[in-house]
N, C-alpha and C positions, 0 to 999 in steps of 0.2 A: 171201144178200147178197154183198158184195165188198168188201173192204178198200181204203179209198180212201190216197189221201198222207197226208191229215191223220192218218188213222186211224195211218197207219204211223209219222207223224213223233213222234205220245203215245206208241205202244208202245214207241219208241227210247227217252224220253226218261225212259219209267217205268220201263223194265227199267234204264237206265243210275242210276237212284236206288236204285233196288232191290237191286242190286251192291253200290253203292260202298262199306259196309261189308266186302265182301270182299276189297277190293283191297289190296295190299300183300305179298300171300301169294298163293300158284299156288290157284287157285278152281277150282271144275268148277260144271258147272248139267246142266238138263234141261229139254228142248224138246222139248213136246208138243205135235205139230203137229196132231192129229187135228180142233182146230177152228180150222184155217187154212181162210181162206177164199178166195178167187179173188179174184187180185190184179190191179191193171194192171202193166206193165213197170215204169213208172216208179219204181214202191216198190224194185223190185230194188236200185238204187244204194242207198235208205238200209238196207237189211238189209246189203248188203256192206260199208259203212261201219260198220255197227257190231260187225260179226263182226272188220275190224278192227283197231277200238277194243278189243275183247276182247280178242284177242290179244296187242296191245300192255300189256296191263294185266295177265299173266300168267292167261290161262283157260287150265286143261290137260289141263281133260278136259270133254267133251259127250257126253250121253246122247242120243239124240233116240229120240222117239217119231212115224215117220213117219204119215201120213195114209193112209188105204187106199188114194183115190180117187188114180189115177195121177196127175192134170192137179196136183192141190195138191202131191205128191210132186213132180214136177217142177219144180215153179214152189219149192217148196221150197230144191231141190239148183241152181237159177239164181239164188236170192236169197242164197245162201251161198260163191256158186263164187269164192274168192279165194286169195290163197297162205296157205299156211299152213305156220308152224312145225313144223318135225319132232316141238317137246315138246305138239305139242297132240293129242289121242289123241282119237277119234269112235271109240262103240261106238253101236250100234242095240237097243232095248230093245222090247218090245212093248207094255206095257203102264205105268203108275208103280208099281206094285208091284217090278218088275222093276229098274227104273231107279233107285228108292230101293234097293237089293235090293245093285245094281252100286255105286251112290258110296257105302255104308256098307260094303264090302266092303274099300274103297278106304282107308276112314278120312275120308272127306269130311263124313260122318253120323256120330252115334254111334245 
């Protein structure tokens, strides 16, 4: 399948509920992109508006889990490409074992 606007405009809206407990304090997450699916352009803008809205809301650290398939990788790294904060720190993890592994390491997990 393909991820349509709508489709994207719920995930914005569910990940931004799904936060808001974390806000007020520097937050990290993990974005596991492996069942990203092939997007139109058009979603681009709202994944760049909500990366951010993250930002502005202190996130300061991101884990991702890229997708194998180059095309969702890329479409990935164009739904994200916006400025960012020097305090925001992107490592790349392989797998959530991994990624769990990195933000308890960090103190973000216990």
């Amino acid at each position: 399948g393909v991820t349509t606007l709508r489709d994207t405009e719920e995930y914005v809206e569910e990940f931004r509920r799904t936060v808001q407990p974390l806000l007020g304090a520097p937050w990290a997450c993990v974005l596991d992109m492996r069942g990203w699916l092939p997007s139109p352009s058009e979603t681009f803008a709202l994944y760049r508006d909500n990366s951010l809205w993250c930002f502005a809301r202190q996130l300061s650290y991101v884990v991702v889990i890229l997708p194998l398939e180059p095309v969702q990788a890329w479409q990935y790294i164009k739904a994200t490409d916006v400025p960012r904060p020097d305090t925001v720190i992107t490592e790349r993890a392989a797998d959530e074992n991994q990624a769990r592994s990195v933000l308890r390491a960090l103190g973000y997990l216990d």
